[in-house]
N, C-alpha and C positions, 0 to 999 in steps of 0.2 A: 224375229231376229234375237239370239241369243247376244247374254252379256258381254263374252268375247268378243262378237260380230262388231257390237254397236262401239268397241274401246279401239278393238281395231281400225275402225271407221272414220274414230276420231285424232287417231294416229297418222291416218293418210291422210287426212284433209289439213291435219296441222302441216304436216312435212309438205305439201301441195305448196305451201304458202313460202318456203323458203326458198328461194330462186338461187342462192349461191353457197357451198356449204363452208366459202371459203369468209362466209360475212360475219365481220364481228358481231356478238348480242350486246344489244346496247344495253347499257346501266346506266341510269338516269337517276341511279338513288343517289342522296344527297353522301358526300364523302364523311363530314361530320356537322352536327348540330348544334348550329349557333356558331358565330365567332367570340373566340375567349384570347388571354394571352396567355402566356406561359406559366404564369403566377397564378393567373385562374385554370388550366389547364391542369396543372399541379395538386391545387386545393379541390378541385373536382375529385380527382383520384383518389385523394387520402378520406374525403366526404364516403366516396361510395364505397371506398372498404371497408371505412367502418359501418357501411348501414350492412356490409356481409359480416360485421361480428370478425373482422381481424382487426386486429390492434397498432396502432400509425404511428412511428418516432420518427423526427424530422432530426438531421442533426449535421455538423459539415464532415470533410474527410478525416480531417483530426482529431472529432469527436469518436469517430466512427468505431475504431477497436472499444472504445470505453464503455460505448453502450452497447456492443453486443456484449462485453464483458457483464455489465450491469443486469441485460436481459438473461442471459442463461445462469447467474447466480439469482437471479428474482424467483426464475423455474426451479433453481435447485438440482439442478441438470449435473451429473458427475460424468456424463460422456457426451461427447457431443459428434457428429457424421461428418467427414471435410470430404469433400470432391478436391479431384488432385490436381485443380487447376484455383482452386481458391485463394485469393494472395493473403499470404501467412500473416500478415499484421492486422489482419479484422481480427486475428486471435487471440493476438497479442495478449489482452488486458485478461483473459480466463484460464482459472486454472483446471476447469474441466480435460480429463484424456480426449484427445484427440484421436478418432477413430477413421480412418483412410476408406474411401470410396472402391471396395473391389471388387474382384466378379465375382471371387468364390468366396463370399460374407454367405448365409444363409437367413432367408428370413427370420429363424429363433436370435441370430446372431443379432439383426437391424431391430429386431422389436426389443434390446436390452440397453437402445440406444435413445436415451432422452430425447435429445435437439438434434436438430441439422440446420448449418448454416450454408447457405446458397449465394449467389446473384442471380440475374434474370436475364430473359431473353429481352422482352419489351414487357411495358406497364400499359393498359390501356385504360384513359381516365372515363370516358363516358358509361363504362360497364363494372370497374372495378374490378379489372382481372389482371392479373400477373400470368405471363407467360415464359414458360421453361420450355429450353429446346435442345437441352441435354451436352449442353456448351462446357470447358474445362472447369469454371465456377460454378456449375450449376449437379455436374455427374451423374449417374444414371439412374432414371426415375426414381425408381424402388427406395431410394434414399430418402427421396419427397414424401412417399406416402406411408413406410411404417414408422419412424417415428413419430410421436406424438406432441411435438415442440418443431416448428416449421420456422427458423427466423430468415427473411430472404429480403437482399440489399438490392434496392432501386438506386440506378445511378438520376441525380437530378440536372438539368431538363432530356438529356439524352436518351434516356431510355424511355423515357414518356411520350404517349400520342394520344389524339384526342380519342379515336376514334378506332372499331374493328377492321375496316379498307384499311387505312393506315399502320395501322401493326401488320393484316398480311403484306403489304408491301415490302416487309424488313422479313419476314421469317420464312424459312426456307421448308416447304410442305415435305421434302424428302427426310427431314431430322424428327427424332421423336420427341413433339409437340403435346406439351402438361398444360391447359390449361384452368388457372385458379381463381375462383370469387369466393373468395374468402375462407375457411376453414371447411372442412369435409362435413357434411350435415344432410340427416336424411330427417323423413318425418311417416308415423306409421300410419294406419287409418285414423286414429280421432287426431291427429295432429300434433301427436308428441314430437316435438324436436331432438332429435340425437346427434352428437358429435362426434366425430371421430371414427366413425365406422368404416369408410373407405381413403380415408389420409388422418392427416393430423387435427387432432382435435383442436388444437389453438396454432395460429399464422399470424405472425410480428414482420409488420414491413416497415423495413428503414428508410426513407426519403434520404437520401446522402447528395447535401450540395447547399451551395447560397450561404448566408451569414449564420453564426452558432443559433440556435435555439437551443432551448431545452424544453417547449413544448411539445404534448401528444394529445394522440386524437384516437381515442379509446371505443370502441361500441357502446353506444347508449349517450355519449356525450353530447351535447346539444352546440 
């Protein structure tokens, strides 16, 4: 019996087994792990991004233009990417040019562009990813990936879920779906770590919600 015979073999005796094709497959996996609250749900999130090396400011709505102001004069950033759905007062506080989300930018054009400031689609705490789904605050990918300063705003608790079920239950598979754990990094055979090779070398996510802090939660912090 040849290797096709015996794969095809095992194709029929699978399908043999299904009596309806109208039957749902069950999924028994657990939906998310552990129960947590909100607040632990949250601190999850900001934990596992920074074990991906992005960088965590928590801050409320008020704060919120100040320290994206703060973060793109920290980069030194003289241009910065807006998607044309981004509400104008995250900007407020910088006086970096503001550079408009268009179709006919050219790559040479987006790679002379410091920063991009975003929102998100969902935040998922258990994995440490940020998901884009190319929404008016967010605009279209290309934006995400050649600049080299990524700063993108988590609304707090709304936009957060514990779990991968959980975000796809919110995101719509027909939109173009970016998603991110932490800054773009590859590694070569002995295991040099590189950044920035297929997005931005550094990703700053803002927690926006709950009472002021002014603390952050940096890669490496303990």
């Amino acid at each position: 019996m040849s290797s096709r015979e015996r794969i095809l073999g095992r194709v029929r005796r699978a399908l043999a087994e299904v009596r309806d094709e109208d039957t749902p497959v069950e999924r028994a996996y657990l939906r998310e792990h552990g129960a947590r609250s909100v607040v632990e749900t949250v601190d999850l999130l900001a934990e596992n991004l920074a074990d991906y090396r992005a960088l965590v400011h928590r801050c409320t709505e008020a704060e919120l233009a100040a320290t994206i102001g703060r973060l793109i004069a920290r980069r030194g950033s003289g241009t910065v990417a807006v998607p044309t759905g981004l509400p104008p007062e995250w900007l407020a506080a910088t006086e970096a040019e503001q550079v408009a989300d268009r179709a006919e930018s050219t790559p040479h054009q987006l790679d002379r562009v410091a920063s991009v400031v975003t929102g998100c689609a969902v935040a998922i705490a258990e994995t440490g990813t940020i998901v884009l789904d190319g929404g008016p605050d967010q605009g279209r990918r290309r934006i995400t990936l050649v600049p080299d300063h990524h700063i993108c705003v988590v609304r707090v608790p709304d936009q957060v879920v514990s779990s991968v079920p959980q975000a796809l239950e919110r995101l719509d598979p027909a939109r173009p779906l970016t998603w991110i754990s932490g800054p773009s990094a590859t590694s070569d055979i002995e295991l040099d770590r590189v950044e920035g090779v297929h997005g931005p070398r550094t990703l700053e996510v803002v927690l926006v919600g709950g009472a002021p802090q002014s603390s952050e939660v940096n890669a490496g912090d303990s």
